[in-house]
N, C-alpha and C positions, 0 to 999 in steps of 0.2 A: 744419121737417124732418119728410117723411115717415116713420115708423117702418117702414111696411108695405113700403117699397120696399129696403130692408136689412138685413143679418147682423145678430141682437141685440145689443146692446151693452152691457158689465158692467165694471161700475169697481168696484173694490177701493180702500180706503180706507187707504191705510198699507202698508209695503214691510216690516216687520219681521220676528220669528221667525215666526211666522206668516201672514202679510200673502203675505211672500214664496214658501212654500208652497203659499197658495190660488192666487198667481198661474201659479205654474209648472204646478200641474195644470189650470190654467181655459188658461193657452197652451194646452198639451199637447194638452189635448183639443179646443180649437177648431181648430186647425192639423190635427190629423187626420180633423177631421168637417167642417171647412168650416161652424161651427154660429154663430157668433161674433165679435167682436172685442172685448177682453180689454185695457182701461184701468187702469193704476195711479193716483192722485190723491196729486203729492206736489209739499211746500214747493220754491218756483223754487229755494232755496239748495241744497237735496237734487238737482234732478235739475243740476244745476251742482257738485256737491260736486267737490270733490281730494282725497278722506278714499281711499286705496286700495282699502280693504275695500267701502265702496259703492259707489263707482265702477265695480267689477267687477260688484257685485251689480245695479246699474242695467244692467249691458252686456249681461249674463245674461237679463235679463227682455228687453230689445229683440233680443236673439236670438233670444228665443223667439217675437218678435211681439208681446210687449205693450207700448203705445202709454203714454208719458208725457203729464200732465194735469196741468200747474201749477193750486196754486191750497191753501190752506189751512185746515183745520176749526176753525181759531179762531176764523177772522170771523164776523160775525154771523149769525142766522138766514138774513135773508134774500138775504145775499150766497153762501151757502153752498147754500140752495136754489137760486138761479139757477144754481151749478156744476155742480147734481146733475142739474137737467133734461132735459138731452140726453140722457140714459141708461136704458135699460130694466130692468136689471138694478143694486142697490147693495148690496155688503158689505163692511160696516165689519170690521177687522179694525184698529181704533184701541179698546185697552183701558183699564181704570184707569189708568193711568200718566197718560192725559192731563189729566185732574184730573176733577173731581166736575160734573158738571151737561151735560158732554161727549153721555152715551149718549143723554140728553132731549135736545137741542140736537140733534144729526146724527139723530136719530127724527124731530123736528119739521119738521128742512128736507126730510128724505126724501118728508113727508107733504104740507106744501108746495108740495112740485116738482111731486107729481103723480107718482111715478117706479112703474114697474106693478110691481116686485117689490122684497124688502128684506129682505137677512139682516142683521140688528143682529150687534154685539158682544153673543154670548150663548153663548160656545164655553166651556162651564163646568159649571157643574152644575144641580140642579135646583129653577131660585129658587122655582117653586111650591108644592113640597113646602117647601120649607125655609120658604116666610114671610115674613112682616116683622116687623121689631126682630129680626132676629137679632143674634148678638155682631158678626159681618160690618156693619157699616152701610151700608157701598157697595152690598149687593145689592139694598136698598131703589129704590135708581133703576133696579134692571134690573127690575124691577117695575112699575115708573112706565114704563118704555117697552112693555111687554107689554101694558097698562093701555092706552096712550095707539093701541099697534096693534089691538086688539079694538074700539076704540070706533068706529071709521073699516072701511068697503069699499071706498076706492077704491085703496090697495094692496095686494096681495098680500105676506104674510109667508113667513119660514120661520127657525126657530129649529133650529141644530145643538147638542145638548146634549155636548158632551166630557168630562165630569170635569175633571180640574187635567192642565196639560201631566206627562206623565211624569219629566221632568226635575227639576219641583219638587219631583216626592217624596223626592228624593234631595239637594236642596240645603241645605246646613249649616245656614244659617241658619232654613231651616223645623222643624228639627228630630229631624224622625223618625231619620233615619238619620247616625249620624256617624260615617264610614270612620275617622276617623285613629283616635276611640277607641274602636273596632269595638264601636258600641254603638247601640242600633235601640226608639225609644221609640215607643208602641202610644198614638193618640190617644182616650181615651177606654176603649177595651179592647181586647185581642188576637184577638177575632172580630170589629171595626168592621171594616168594609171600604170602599175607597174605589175609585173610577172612576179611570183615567187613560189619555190616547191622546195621541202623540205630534204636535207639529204636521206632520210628513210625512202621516202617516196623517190628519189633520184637512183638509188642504188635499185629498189623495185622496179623500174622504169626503164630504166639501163639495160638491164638483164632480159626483161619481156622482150625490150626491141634487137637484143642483140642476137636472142634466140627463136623471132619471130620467122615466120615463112609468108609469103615470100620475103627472101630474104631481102635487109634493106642493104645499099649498095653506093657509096659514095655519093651521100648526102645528109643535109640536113633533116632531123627528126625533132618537131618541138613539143616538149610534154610545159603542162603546169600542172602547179598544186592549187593553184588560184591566180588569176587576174583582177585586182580593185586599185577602185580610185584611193585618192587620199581623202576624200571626203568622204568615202566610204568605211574607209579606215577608222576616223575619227567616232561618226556614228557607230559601230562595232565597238570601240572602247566605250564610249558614255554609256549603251545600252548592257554590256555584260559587266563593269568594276561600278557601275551606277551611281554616275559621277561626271559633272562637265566637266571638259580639256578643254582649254583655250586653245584658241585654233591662230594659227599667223602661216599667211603663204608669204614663202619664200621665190620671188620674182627670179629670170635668167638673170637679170641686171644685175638684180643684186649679190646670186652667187656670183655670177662673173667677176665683180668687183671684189668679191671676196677672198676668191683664186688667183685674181690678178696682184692684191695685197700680199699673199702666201702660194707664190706659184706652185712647189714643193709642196703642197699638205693633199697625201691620197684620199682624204675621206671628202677634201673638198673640191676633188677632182670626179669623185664618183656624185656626187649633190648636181655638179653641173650637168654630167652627160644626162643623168634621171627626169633632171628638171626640164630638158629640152626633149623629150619626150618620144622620140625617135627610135626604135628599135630595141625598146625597154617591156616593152608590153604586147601580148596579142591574146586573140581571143582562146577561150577554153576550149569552144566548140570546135578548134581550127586544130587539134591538140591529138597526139597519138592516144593519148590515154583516155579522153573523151571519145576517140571512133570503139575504142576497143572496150570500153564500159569500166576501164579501173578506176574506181576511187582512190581520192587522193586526201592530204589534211588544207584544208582552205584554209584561209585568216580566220574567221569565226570559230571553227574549232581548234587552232592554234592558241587562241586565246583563254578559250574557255580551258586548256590543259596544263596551259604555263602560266598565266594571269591570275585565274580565277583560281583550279581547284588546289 
């Protein structure tokens, strides 16, 4: 297959909250510029599902003109390389969930394939600063793929740094914020601050930077949807559901001792690394999407749209 003689061609790894996102704005934008053709990479039972909800969301994508690509990232390297090869453009948008050794495995067959560009799953925060052995242990292989892309020139990288989805900060089980007992715990202390962008905005984001000029080239790009404290957090809910939260900061100590009680529990693996405040947060102004004038949904209007109306 010629490359030179056709629209580039960019597969997406994965249909979900995210997944889904990147592909609608990677349509969007190909269908209006004429720039591309725009693959999703999903299990033959997925794109055959009778589940309603995906069914529609698979009808949604081939509306928009993105092209279905049986085929699954469990299999081996090098069955998994040979899927990827046809393709100029690959981002995974397959995260922890899929289990441990995943982000190395789909780096290695990208690398493999020979494929000229590769956004990995890295839509998160900022595994540089933060290190290895953190309390997080998973971020150690997102390390080991960043590792395994610097060491090699025959694909081009690009890393979109997001912070945590918006959503999570607000999820019970993470903890910070608990509606029912309007109560808002500060990880670490009440001036920690953390990054968050929504996947709407991540998949808009993605797209802008992947089809920007000058082009970007084997590096980090950091967008936010927002950077705030927890105590800024706090005040944002009193002021828009009009109502005090009791507030309790949660110490490193005391997560630590918390993780050290339950080493094995993820959510209280991600409480530790947030709480130590390290490569979790940066400024807006420092942000592609703040040079480039995109707005984005902050906490305050997140709130105002899930919360309030």
């Amino acid at each position: 297959m010629n490359r030179t003689d056709r629209k580039e061609s960019i597969l997406v790894l994965g249909a979900g909250e995210l997944g889904f996102e990147v592909l609608r704005h990677l349509a969007n934008h190909a269908r209006k510029h004429q720039s591309a053709r725009i693959y999703v990479r999903l299990r033959q039972s997925t794109i055959e599902t009778t589940d309603p909800v995906k069914k529609q969301q698979i009808e949604q994508l081939r509306a928009l003109g993105v092209e279905t690509a049986p085929g699954d990232v469990a299999t081996g390297t090098d069955k998994l390389a040979a899927l990827l090869a046809p393709y100029d453009t690959v981002i995974s948008c397959i995260g922890f969930s899929a289990g441990r050794g995943t982000q190395t495995k789909i780096t290695q067959a990208v690398l493999q394939a020979g494929v000229k560009r590769y956004v990995p799953w890295q839509f998160g925060v900022d595994y540089d600063t933060i290190g290895r052995g953190s309390a997080q242990d998973v971020f150690d292989e997102q390390l080991d793929v960043r590792d395994l892309l610097r060491a090699q020139n025959r694909t081009e990288w690009l890393i979109v740094a997001t912070g945590m989805f918006t959503s999570f900060l607000f999820e019970p089980a993470f903890g910070v914020v608990d509606l029912e007992q309007s109560e808002v715990h500060a990880l670490g202390s009440w001036d920690n601050q953390v990054t968050v962008t929504t996947p709407e905005d991540i998949g808009r984001l993605t797209t802008a930077i992947l089809f920007h000029e000058p082009r970007f080239q084997n590096e980090t790009v950091f967008v936010a949807g927002d950077t705030i404290s927890y105590g800024a957090l706090a005040d944002e809910l009193e002021r828009q559901l009009d109502r005090p939260f009791n507030r309790e900061a949660w110490s490193i100590s005391y997560l630590s001792d918390a993780l050290r009680a339950d080493p094995d529990n993820n959510l209280f693996k991600y409480r530790a690394v947030f709480a130590a405040g390290v490569g979790v947060a940066w400024p807006r102004e420092t942000t592609f999407n703040y040079r480039e004038g995109l707005e984005t949904i902050d906490v305050p209007t997140w709130i105002h749209r899930h919360l309030v109306e």
